[in-house]
C-alpha positions in Angstrom: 13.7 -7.9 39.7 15.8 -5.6 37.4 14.8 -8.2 34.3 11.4 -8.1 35.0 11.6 -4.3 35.4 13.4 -4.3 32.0 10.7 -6.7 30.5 7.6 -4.6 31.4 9.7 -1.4 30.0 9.3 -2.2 26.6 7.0 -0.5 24.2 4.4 -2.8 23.0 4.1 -3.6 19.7 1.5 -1.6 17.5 -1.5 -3.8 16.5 -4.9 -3.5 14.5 -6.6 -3.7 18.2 -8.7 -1.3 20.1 -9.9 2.1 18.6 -8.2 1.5 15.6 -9.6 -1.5 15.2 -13.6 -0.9 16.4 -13.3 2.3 13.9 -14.2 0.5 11.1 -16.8 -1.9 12.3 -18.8 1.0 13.8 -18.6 2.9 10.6 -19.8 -0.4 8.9 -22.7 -0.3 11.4 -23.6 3.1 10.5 -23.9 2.9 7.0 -25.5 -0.4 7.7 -28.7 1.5 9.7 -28.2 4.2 6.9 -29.4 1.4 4.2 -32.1 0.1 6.6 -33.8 3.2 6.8 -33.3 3.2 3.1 -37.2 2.1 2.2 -38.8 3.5 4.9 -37.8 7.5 3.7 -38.8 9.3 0.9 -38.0 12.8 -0.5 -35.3 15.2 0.6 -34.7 12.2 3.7 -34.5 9.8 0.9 -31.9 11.9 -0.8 -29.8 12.6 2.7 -29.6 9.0 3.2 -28.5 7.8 -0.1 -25.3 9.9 0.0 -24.9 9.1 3.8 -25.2 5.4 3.5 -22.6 5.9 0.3 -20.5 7.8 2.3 -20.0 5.9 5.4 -19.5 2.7 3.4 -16.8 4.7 1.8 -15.2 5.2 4.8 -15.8 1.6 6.6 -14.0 0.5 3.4 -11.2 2.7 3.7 -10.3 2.5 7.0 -10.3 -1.0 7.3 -8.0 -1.1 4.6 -5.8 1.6 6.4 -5.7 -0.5 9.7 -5.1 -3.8 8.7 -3.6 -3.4 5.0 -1.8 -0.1 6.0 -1.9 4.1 5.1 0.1 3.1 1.8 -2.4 0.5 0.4 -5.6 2.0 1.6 -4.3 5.4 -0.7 -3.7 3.3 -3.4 -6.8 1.4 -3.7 -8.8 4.9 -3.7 -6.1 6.7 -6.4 -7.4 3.4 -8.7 -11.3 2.7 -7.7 -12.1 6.7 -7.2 -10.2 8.4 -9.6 -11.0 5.5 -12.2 -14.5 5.8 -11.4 -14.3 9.6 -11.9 -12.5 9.0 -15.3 -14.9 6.5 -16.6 -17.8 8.0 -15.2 -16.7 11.8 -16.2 -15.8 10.4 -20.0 -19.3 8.3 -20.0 -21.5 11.7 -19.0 -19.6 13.2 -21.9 -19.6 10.7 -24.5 -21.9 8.3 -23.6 -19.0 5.3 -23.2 -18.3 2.9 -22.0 -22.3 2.9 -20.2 -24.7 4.0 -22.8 -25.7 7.8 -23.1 -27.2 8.7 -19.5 -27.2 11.8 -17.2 -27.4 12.8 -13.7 -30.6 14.6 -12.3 -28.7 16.8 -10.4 -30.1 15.7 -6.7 -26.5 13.9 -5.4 -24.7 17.0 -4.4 -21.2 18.6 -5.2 -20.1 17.4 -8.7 -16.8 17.5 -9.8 -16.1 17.0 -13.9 -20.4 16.5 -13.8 -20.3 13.1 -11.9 -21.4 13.5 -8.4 -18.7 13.3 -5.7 -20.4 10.5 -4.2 -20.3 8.1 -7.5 -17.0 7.4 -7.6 -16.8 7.1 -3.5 -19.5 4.2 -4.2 -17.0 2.5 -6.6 -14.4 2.1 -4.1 -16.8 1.3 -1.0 -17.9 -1.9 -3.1 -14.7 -2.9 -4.9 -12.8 -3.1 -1.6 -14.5 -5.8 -0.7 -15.2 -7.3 -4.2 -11.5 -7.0 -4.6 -10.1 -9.3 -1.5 -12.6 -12.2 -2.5 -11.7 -12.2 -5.7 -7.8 -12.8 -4.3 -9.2 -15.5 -2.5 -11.1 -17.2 -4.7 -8.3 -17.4 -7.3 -4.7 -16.2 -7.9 -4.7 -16.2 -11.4 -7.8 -14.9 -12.2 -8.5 -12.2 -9.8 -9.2 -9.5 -12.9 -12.0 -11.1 -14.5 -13.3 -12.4 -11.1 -13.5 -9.3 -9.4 -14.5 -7.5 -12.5 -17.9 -9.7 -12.7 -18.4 -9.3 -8.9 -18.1 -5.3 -8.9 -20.3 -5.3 -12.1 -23.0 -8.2 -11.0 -23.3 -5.5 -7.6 -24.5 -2.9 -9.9 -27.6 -5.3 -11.3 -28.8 -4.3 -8.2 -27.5 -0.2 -7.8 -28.7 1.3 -11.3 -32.0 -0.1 -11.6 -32.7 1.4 -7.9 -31.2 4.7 -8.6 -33.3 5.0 -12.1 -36.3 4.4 -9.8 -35.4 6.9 -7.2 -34.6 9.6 -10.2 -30.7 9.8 -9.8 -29.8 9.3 -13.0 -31.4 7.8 -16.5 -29.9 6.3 -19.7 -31.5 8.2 -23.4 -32.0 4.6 -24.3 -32.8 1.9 -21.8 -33.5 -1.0 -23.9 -32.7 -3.8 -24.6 -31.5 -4.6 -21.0 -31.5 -7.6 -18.8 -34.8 -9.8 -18.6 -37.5 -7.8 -16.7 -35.1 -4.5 -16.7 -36.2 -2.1 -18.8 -34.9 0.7 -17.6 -30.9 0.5 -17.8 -29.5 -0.9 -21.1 -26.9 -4.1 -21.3 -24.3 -1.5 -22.6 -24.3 -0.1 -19.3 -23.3 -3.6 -17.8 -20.8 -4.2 -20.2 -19.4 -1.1 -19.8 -19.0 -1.8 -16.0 -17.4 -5.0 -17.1 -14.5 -3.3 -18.7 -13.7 -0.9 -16.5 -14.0 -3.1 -13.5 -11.7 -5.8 -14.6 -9.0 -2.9 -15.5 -9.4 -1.5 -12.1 -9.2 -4.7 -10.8 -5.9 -5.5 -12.8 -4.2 -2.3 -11.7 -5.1 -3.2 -8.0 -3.8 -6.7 -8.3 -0.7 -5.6 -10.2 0.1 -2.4 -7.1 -1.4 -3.9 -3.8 0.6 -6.7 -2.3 -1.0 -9.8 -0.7 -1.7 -9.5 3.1 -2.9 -12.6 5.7 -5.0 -9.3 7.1 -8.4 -9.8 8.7 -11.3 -9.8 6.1 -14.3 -10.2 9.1 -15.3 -6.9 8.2 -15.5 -7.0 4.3 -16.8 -10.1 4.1 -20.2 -8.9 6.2 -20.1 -5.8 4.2 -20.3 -7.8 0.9 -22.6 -10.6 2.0 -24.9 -7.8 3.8 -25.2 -5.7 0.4 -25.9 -9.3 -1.5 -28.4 -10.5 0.9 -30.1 -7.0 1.8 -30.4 -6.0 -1.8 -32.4 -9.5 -2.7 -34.4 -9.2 0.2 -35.1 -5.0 -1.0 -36.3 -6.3 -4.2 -38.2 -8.6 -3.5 -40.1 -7.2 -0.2 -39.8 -3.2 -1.0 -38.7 -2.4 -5.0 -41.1 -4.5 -6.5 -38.7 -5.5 -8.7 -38.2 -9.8 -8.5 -36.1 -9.7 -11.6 -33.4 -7.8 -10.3 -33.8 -9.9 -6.9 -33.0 -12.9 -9.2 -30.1 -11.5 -11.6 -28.6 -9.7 -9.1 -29.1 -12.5 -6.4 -27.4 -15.3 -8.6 -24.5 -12.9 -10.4 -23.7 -11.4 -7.5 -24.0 -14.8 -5.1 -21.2 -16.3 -7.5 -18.2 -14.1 -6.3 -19.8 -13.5 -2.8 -20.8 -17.3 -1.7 -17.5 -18.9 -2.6 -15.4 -15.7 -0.7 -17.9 -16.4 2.6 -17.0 -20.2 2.4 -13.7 -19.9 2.0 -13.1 -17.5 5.2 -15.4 -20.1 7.0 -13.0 -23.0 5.8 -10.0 -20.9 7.1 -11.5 -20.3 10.3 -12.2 -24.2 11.2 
């Protein structure tokens, strides 16, 4: 009796379960209905859910990094993909690299060093995810491939924030077939700083056997919604395409692979 008594007296060990664990998920949900109502809003409820859905993908992002990679890691991986986003993004406002010579319209909210706050929150809530398939897919190459991934996701985000007014480049041309409204230098410009982000990540963040469930959905619902936005509500079945196949060839081979693991 006293063993058992002595067995059951233990603390339990800590796990990813329960609150912790459903925080994440149901901010993911959140931001998911945020981007739903996305077409079907216009003017000052346009605006509101832009920054919300930007926001709360932010934060699904971070705190499922914080509760299955840990506090330590979850810091580290916005130090890099915010505060280099503000860098690049404060320097291209300024000087018009690495993007191309474009400006904000002012409608995004607080800015800090002229970027809105929320631009530098959307490159982390995208290159969390972007960042853990790219470990999968490869071990060697994870700069380059993450790099391509976080810049084939924005073949979809600048065109559709030109549209809505958010920002605009002085000179939009020549851009990617049936784009005329964001130049290429913008996507090379991405390229660069995504791969070095990417490097510095791979380089500070160990490896973890962690659960990727959550990312994975975020990444393959951002792929597939954003085809399906093109093509049904943006009018725009270029971007559909581009953005459909860059983007599909970091996010198919990630989905596959966590569907191999799982069997």
């Amino acid at each position: 009796m006293s063993g058992t008594l002595r067995a059951y007296s233990g603390r339990r060990p800590r796990s990813p379960e329960g609150v912790r664990a459903a925080l994440p998920w149901l901010l993911a949900a959140a931001a998911i209905a945020a981007q739903i109502a996305y077409p079907l809003v216009d003017g000052e409820a346009l605006r509101w859910v832009t920054i919300a859905a930007v926001v709360l993908l932010f934060l699904a992002s971070v705190t499922h990094a914080a509760v299955h990679r840990g506090v330590r890691w979850a810091v580290i991986l916005v130090l890099v993909t915010a505060g280099g986003g503000l860098l690049a993004e404060a320097v291209g406002v300024r000087t018009g690299i690495p993007f191309g010579d474009y400006s904000y319209d002012g409608s995004l909210g607080q800015e800090v060093l002229g970027v809105p706050v929320v631009v530098p929150l959307a490159w982390t809530m995208m290159a969390y995810p972007v960042f853990l398939a790219a470990r999968r897919i490869t071990r060697r190459w994870v700069a380059p491939v993450g790099g391509f991934g976080l810049a084939a996701w924005d073949v979809f985000l600048d065109p559709q924030m030109v549209a809505d007014g958010r920002w605009r480049w002085d000179h939009p041309t020549p851009g990617l077939p049936g784009v005329d409204t964001v130049p290429l230098t913008n996507y090379a410009g991405w390229l660069v700083v995504a791969v070095l982000m990417m490097a510095l990540l791979d380089v500070t963040l160990p490896r973890t056997g962690a659960s990727e469930a959550q990312p994975v959905t975020l990444l393959m619902w951002t792929w597939l919604g954003s085809i399906v936005g093109n093509l049904l509500w943006f009018g725009s079945t270029a971007v559909a395409v581009t953005g459909g196949i860059a983007m599909g060839l970091v996010t198919v081979p990630y989905a596959w692979s966590l569907w191999q693991s799982r069997a």
